[in-house]
C-alpha positions as a printed Julia matrix, in Angstrom:
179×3 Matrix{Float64}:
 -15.35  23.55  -20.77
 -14.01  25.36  -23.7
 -15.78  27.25  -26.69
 -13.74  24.71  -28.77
 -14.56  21.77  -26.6
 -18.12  23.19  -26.3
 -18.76  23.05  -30.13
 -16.78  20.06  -30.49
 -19.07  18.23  -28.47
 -22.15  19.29  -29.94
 -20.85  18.04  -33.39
 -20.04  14.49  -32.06
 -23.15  14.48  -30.51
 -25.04  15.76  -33.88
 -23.05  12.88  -35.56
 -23.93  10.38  -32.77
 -27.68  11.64  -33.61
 -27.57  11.21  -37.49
 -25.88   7.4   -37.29
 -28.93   6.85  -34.79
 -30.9    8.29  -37.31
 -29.84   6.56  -40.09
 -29.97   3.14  -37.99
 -33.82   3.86  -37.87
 -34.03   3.19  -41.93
 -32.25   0.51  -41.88
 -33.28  -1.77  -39.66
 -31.43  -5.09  -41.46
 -28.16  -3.31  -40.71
 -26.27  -3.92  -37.91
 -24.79  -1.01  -36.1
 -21.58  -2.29  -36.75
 -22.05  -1.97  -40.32
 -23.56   1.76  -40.28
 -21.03   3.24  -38.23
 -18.2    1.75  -40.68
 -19.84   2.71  -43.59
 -20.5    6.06  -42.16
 -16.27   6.36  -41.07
 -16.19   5.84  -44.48
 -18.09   7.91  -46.91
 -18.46  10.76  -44.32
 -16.07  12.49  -42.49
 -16.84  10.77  -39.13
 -13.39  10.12  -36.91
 -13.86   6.16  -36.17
 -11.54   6.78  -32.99
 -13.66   9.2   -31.38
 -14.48   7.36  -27.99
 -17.59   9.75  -27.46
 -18.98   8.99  -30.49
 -18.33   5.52  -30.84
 -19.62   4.56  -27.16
 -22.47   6.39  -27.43
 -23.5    5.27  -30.67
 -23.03   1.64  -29.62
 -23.89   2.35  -26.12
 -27.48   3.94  -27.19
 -28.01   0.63  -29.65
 -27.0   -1.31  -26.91
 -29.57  -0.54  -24.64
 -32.19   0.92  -26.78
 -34.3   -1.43  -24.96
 -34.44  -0.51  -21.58
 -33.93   3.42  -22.53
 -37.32   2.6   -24.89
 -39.0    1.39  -21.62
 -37.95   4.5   -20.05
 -39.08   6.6   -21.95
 -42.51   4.86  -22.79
 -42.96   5.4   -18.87
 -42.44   8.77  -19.38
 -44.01   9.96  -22.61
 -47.67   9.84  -21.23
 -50.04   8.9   -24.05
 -47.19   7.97  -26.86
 -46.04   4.18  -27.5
 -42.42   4.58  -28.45
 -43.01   3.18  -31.67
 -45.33   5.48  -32.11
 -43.2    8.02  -32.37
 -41.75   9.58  -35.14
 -38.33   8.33  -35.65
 -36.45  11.94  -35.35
 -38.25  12.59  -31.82
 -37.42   8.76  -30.77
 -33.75   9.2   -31.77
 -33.54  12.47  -29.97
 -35.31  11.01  -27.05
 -32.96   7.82  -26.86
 -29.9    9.87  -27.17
 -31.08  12.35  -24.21
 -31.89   9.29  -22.03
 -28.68   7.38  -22.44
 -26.97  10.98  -22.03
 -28.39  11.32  -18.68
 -28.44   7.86  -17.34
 -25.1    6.65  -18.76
 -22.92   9.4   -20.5
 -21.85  11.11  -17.31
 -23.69  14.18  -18.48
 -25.57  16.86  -15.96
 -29.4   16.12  -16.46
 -30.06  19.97  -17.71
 -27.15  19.83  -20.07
 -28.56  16.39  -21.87
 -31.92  17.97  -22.12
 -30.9   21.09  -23.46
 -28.8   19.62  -25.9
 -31.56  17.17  -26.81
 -34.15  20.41  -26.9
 -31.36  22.46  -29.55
 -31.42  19.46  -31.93
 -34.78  18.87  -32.1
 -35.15  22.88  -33.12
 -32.53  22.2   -35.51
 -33.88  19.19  -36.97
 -37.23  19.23  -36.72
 -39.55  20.38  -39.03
 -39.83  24.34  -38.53
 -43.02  24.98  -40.57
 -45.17  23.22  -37.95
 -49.07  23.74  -38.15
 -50.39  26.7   -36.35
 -51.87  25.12  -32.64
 -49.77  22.28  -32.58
 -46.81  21.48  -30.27
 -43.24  21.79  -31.57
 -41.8   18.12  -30.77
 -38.76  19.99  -29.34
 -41.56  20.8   -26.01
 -42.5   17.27  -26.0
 -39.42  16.23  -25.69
 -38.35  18.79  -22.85
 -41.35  17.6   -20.85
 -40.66  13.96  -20.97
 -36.72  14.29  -20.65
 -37.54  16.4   -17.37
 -40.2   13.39  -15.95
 -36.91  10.86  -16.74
 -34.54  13.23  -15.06
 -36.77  13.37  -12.1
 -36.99   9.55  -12.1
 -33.73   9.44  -12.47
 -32.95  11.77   -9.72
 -35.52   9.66   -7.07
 -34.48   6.66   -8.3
 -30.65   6.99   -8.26
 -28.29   7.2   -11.27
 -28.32   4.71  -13.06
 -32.12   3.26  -12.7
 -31.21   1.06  -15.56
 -28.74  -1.52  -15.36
 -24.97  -0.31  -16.35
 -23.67  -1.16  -19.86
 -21.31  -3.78  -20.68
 -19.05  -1.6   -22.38
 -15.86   0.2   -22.27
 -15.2    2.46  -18.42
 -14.97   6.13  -19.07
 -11.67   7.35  -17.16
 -12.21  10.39  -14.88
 -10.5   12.77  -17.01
 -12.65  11.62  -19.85
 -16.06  12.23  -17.65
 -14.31  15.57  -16.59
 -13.9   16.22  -20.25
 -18.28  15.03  -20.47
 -19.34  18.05  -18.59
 -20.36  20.86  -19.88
 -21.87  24.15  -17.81
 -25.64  23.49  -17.62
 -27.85  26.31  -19.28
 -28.55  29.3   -16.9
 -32.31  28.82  -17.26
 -34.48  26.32  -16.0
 -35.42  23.47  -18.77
 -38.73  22.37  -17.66
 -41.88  22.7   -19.91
């Protein structure tokens, strides 16, 4: 994939991650009405299939991708998470198990936007959430892996055509992601 394509990517995907966001504040919203309120008043392109199938696509089964994870995030209730790590941690699931994305690639590009929006002044001694989120993202890639793609059942949404998946891919990091 292209530079262009590269970065393009990684702002749908930072888009995908604020609507998600934003869904967490507002939970009397529907999804519907976030995302066309967010087409609106921000400059988010409504026909972008990658954003809008992933947006509905993580809302859609935020259920089973919160069981998931829960299974994986030893010690944490997912609602016991804060809501940037949970968002991050959704979006990274559904990336792996449904968004025809290479396992590394979805955890690294969950890991850079949790360094990006996380808080950065963390207390000396205690974890960054962006490591947290590595290690449990690797546990659900290994399930995932064992388990066969998708563990969860598929979505009832709209197919991704092969030259769209093609178009997915991205080159995986050159180093290994695990904790």
């Amino acid at each position: 994939m292209n530079e262009d394509k590269k970065m393009a990517r990684r702002k749908a995907r930072e888009t995908v991650f604020e609507l998600l966001y934003e869904t967490e504040y507002q939970p009397d919203t529907t999804p519907e009405e976030i995302f066309a309120l967010s087409c609106e008043n921000r400059d988010i392109d409504e026909t972008d299939k990658y954003i809008r199938r992933t947006y509905f696509g993580v809302k859609e089964q935020q259920e089973r991708l919160d069981i998931l994870i829960s299974r994986h995030a030893k010690g944490w209730k997912t609602n016991r998470l804060s809501r940037m790590t949970r968002t991050i941690l959704r979006l990274g699931t559904y990336e792996m198990a449904y968004g025809n994305l290479p396992a590394p690639v979805a955890i690294n590009e969950s890991v850079e936007l949790s360094k990006k929006f996380d808080d950065p002044t963390r207390e000396p001694g205690r974890t960054p959430a962006y490591v947290f989120i590595n290690g449990v993202l690797n546990a659900i890639k290994n399930d995932l892996s064992e388990n066969g793609i998708p563990v969860l059942p598929e979505p009832v949404m709209e197919e991704i055509s092969p030259a769209e998946a093609a178009e997915t891919v991205e080159t995986a990091p050159a180093e290994e992601t695990n904790v």
